[in-house]
N, C-alpha and C positions, 0 to 999 in steps of 0.2 A: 557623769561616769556611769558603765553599766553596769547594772546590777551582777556578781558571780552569778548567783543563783539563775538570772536570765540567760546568762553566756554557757550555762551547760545544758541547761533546756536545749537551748537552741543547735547547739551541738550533738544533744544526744538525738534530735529528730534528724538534721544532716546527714549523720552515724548510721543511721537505720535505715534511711531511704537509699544510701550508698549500698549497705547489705544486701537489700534485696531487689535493689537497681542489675548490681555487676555479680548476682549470684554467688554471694559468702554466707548463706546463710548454713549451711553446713560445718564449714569453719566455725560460726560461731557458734554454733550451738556444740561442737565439740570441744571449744574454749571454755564454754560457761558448764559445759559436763564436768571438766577437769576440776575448774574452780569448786563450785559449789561442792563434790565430794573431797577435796580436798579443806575448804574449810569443814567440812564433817569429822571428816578424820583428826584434823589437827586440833578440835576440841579435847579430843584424850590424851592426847599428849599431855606430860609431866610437868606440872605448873614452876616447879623449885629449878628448873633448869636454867643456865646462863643463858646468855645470848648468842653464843657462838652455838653450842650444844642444840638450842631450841631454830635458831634456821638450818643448820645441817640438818634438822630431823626432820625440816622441814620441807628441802628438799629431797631426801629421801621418799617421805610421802609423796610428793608430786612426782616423782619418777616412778614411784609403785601405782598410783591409780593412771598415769600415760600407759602403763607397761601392761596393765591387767585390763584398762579399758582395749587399746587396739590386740591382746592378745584374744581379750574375747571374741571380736568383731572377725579376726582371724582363724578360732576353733569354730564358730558358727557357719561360716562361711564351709570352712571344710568339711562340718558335720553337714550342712548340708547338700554340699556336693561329691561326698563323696558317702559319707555314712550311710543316708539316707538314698542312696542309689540313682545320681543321674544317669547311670547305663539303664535301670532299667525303666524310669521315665523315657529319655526316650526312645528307647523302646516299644514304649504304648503311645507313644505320640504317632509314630510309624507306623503301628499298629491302627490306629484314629486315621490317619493320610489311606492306610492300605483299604478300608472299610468305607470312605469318604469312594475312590478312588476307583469303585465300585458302581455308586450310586449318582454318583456328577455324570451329569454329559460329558461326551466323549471331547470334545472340543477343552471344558475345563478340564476336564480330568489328564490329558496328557501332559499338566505342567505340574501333576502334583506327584510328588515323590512317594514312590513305594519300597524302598530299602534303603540300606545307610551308602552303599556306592550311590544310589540316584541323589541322597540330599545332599552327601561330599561334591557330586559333579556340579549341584545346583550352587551349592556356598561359594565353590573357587569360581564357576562364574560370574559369581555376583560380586566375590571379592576381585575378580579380576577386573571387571567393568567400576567398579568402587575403591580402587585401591586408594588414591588421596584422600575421600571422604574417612576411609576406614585409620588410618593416617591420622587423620584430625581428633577423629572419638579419642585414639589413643594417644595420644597427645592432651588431650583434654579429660582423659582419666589419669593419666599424671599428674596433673594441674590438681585434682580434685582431691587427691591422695596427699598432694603436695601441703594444700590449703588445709588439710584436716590434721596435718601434723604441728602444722605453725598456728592453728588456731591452737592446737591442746598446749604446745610452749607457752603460748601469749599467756593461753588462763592459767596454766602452773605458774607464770614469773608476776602474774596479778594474784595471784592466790598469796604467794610468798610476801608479796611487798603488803596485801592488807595486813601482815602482822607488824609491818615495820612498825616500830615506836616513836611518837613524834608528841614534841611539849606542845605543839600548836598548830595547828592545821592552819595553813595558810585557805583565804574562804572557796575562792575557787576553786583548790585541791579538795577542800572538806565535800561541796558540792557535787564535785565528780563522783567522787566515792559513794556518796547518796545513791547517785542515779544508779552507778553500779550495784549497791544491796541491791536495790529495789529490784532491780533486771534481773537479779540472781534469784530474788526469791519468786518471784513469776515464774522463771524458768523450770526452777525447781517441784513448784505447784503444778506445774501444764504436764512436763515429764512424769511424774508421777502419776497423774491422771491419762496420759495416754497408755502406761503399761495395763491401766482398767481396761480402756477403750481397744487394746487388743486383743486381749483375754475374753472380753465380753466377745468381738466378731468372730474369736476363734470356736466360743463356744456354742453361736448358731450356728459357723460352720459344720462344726461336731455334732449339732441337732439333726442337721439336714443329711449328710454326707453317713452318719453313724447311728443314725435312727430312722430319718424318715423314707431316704431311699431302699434301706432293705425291706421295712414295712413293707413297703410298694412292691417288693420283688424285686429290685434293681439291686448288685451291689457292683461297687465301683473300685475300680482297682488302685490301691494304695491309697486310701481313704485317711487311714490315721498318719500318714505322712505330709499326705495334702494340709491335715488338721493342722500339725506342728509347723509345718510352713508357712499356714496363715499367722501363727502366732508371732514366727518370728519377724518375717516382712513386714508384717503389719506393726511393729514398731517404728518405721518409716509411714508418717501420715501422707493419705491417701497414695502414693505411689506403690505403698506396697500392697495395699488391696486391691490395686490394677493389676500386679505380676502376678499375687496368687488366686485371683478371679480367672484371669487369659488360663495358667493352665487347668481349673477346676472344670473353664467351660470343655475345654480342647478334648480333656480325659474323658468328660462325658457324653461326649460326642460318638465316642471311641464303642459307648455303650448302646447306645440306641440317638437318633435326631430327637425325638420327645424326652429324653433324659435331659439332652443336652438344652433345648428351649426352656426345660423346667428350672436346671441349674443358671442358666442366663438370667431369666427374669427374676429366681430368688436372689442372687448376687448384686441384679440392679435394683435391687429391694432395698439389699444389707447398704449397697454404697450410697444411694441416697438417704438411709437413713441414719448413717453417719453421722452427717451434720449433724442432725439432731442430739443424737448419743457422745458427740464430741463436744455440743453447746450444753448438755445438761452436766457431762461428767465433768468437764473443766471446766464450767460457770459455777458449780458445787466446792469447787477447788479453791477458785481465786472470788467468791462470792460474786458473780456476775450473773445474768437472767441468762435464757437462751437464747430470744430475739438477739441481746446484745451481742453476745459472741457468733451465733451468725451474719450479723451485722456485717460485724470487723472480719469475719471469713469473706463473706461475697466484697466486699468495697477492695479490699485488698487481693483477690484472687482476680480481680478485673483491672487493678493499676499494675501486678506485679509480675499476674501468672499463677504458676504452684507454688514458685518462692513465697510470692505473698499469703495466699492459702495454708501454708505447713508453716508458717511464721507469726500469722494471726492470733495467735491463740494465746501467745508469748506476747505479743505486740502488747496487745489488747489490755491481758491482766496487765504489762508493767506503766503501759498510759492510767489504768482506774486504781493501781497503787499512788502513783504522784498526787493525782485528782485527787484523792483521799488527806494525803497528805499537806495537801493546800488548805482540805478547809472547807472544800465546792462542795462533795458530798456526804 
């Protein structure tokens, strides 16, 4: 007979190679968001309360951290599109194209847009020639919307049933449950370590962008917006420090070509040194070296993609929790 304890092993490796096989790791990580502050929460709760009392209240918190997590992600999203002024981004991007526009050979430069009628005629061309592709994206940010709501369910209705009361754990149930802590609290340790790992990138942004460029004479427009965007995208591991690098380079462009090379190469400085700041923050976290946690970045960023890559770090610490827990090291 097999051992439980082997039957969830093996399960939970299945589980994870599925994850970031068919790109759920989004989902899951906003399952195991719900979860984890939700068992947070539900530690304050009133010890003297019945049973009935104490899971109503317990749903109740799982509907308040669903409602406060996607309301956030919702104000943020607004503040930065709207607060933070994308008219007059772009604006200066246009601005960037109209100065570009100038300096291009004439051959390049007759595809590059210099007002918002020429980059309106260029979109509906392009959406015109792309219409099913464009079809698909949006169909597949449904999908992704879809999958980040039913992850937060899954982890509220897993958050609620770890409080169910049970005389005995049947052993394969007890096992499951194991592996789940264990994944919760990796997760928990990595998230917390990456709101370091953006604050830190936000604040060599802020060095270079809010110190070093004026020194120089340069200064660059909407600087301290640029800053606060790093910070916030940059809670998405490495993709958001591609979105707010592309427009850091663009605007700087906008200023002088030598701005902009300078701003490129410090950017490809910060992104590869990343790795590093992401293997010393979160190896700090989950007590891992650096090597190791780069390790488990490159092996998985090469079998999975960026799923693997933005998943690694999670992976990783909740593989050298179990290993711990065996006894190996």
């Amino acid at each position: 007979m097999l051992n439980p304890a082997f039957i969830s092993y093996l399960l939970a490796i299945i589980s994870t190679c599925a994850v970031l096989y068919f790109h759920l790791v989004p989902a899951v990580f906003a399952g195991l968001a719900v979860y984890v502050l939700t068992l947070k929460l539900a530690r304050h709760l009133p010890r003297n309360m019945n049973r009935f009392a104490h899971k109503f209240a317990l749903a109740v918190v799982v509907m308040c951290v669903i409602f406060c997590l996607t309301s956030t992600g919702a104000v943020i999203w607004s503040y930065i599109s709207s607060h933070l002024g994308i008219s007059a981004l772009l604006a200066t991007i246009l601005d960037t194209m109209e100065r570009l526009h100038r300096t291009l050979p004439a051959s390049v430069a007759e595809v590059v847009p210099t007002t918002i009628d020429d980059l309106h005629q260029q979109l509906i061309a392009l959406f015109g020639d792309h219409v099913q592709k464009i079809s698909v994206v949006g169909m597949e940010g449904v999908k992704f919307f879809v999958h980040i709501i039913l992850g937060m369910v899954v982890g509220g209705m897993a958050a609620v049933h770890h409080f169910n009361e049970h005389d005995k754990l049947p052993p394969f149930v007890s096992s499951m449950r194991l592996r789940l802590r264990h994944l919760a609290i990796a997760f928990d340790k990595v998230v917390f370590a990456q709101v370091k790992i953006s604050g830190l990138n936000a604040s060599l942004t802020a060095l270079y962008l809010l110190v070093v460029l004026p020194i120089l004479g340069f200064k660059l427009p909407m600087a301290t917006i640029l800053v606060l965007l790093t910070f916030v995208v940059g809670m998405l591991p490495v993709v958001g420090n591609l979105i707010s690098n592309t427009v850091i380079v663009l605007i700087s462009l906008g200023v002088s070509l030598g701005v902009g090379i300078a701003s490129l190469i410090f950017l490809v400085l910060i992104h590869k040194a990343e790795y590093f700041m992401n293997a010393r923050i979160v190896g700090h976290e989950v007590q891992a070296t650096a090597w190791e946690l780069l390790s488990a970045m490159l092996l998985l960023e090469a079998v999975f993609g960026i799923a693997g890559l933005v998943a690694a770090p999670v992976v990783y610490a909740w593989l050298k929790s179990e290993v711990k827990e065996q006894g190996f090291i």
